[in-house]
N, C-alpha and C positions, 0 to 999 in steps of 0.2 A: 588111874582116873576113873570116875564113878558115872555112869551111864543112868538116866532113867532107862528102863526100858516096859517096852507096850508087849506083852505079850498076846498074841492069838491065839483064844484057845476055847472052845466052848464051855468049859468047864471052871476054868480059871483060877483052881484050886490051889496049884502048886506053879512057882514062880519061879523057880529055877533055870538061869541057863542054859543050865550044863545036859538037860533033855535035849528028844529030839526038836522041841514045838520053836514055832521060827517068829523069829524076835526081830524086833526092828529102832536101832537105837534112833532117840529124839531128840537129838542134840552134835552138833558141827563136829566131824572128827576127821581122820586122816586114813583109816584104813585101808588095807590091800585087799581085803576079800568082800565083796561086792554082790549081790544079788542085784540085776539092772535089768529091770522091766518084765524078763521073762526067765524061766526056771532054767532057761539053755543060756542066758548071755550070765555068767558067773567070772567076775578077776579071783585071783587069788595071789598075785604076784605085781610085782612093775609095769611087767609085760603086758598083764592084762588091762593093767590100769590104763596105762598112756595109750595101749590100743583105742579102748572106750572113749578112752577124752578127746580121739583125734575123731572116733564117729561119731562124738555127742556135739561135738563141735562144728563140725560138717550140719548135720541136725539143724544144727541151731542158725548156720546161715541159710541152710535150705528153707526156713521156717520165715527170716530175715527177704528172703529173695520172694517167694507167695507172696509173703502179704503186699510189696512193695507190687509185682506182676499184679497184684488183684485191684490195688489201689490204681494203678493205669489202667486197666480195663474199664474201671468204675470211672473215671476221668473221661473216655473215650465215648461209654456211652451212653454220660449229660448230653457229651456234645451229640450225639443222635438223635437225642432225647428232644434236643431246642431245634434241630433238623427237619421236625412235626411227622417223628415215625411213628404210626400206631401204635397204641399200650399194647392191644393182643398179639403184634406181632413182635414186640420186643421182649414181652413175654418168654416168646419162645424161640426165642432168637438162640443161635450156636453160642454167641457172647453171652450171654445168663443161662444157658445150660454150662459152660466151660466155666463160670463164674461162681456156678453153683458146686461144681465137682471140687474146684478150687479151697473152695470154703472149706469143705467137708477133710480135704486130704487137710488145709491147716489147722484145722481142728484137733486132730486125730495128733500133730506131729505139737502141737501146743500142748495138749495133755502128758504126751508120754515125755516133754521137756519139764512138765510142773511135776510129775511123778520122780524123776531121773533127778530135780534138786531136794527133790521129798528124801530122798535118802539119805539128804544131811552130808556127805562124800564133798568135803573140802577142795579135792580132786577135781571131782567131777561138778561140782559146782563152777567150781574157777572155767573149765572147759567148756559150760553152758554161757556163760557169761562173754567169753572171749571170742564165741561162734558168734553172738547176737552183736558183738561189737564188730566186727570182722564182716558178718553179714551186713550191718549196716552201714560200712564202711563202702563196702562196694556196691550194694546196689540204691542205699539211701541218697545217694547223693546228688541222681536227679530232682528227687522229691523237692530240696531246693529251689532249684529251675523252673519247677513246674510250677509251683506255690506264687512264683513273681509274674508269670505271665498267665492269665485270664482265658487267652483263647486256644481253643483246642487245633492239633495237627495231625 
């Protein structure tokens, strides 16, 4: 099967594979040997694979469970907000500092999930997929509940 591939290379003279320069295919495949986020997380085997998919998985509910924790936090403090607490002291309230760290660690775990299906890995795609469902399975489901009732507790 015939691969485009994106070569990196300053030069970009010679397009060959079979060098050392590291390639990255752009197009859905199935492979075992993996380059995943950092130069030390490498599959090359089953083993390494299904390892990955079961931590890219986890990832991807942890990712699933933030935003749902941040989205109640946010819920919690309208309701402070209508409680007539001062701007400058919710400001700097523990709750939008913890809201603000929040953001920052989803952020961080949302890139390295859009890099991780960047690789095109079939695999590891399906594994990103089934965390986020799985995440949303268990922590979405108040969001429901919440959505029907108006007043905060």
């Amino acid at each position: 099967m015939q691969y485009i591939r994106i070569v990196f290379d300053s030069q970009m003279s010679d397009t060959r594979p079979d060098d050392n320069r590291i390639t990255n295919v752009m197009a859905f495949h199935t492979g075992l040997s993996e380059t995943i986020l950092f130069k030390g997380w490498v599959t090359s085997d089953w083993t390494g694979i299904i390892g990955s998919m079961v931590g890219i998985a986890l990832m991807a509910a942890i990712y699933e469970g933030l935003k749902n924790y941040r989205e109640h936090l946010y819920a919690n403090s309208v309701c402070l907000r209508k409680a007539k607490i001062p701007a400058s002291s919710a400001l700097c309230s523990s709750v939008h500092i913890l809201q603000t760290l929040l953001h920052m660690i989803q952020l961080v775990i949302s890139y390295f999930l859009m890099l991780i299906f960047m690789t095109y890995n079939v695999w590891l795609c399906i594994a990103l997929i089934a965390g986020t469902g799985c995440g949303y399975f268990l922590f979405g489901w108040s969001k429901s509940n919440n959505e029907m009732n108006e007043c905060c507790h």
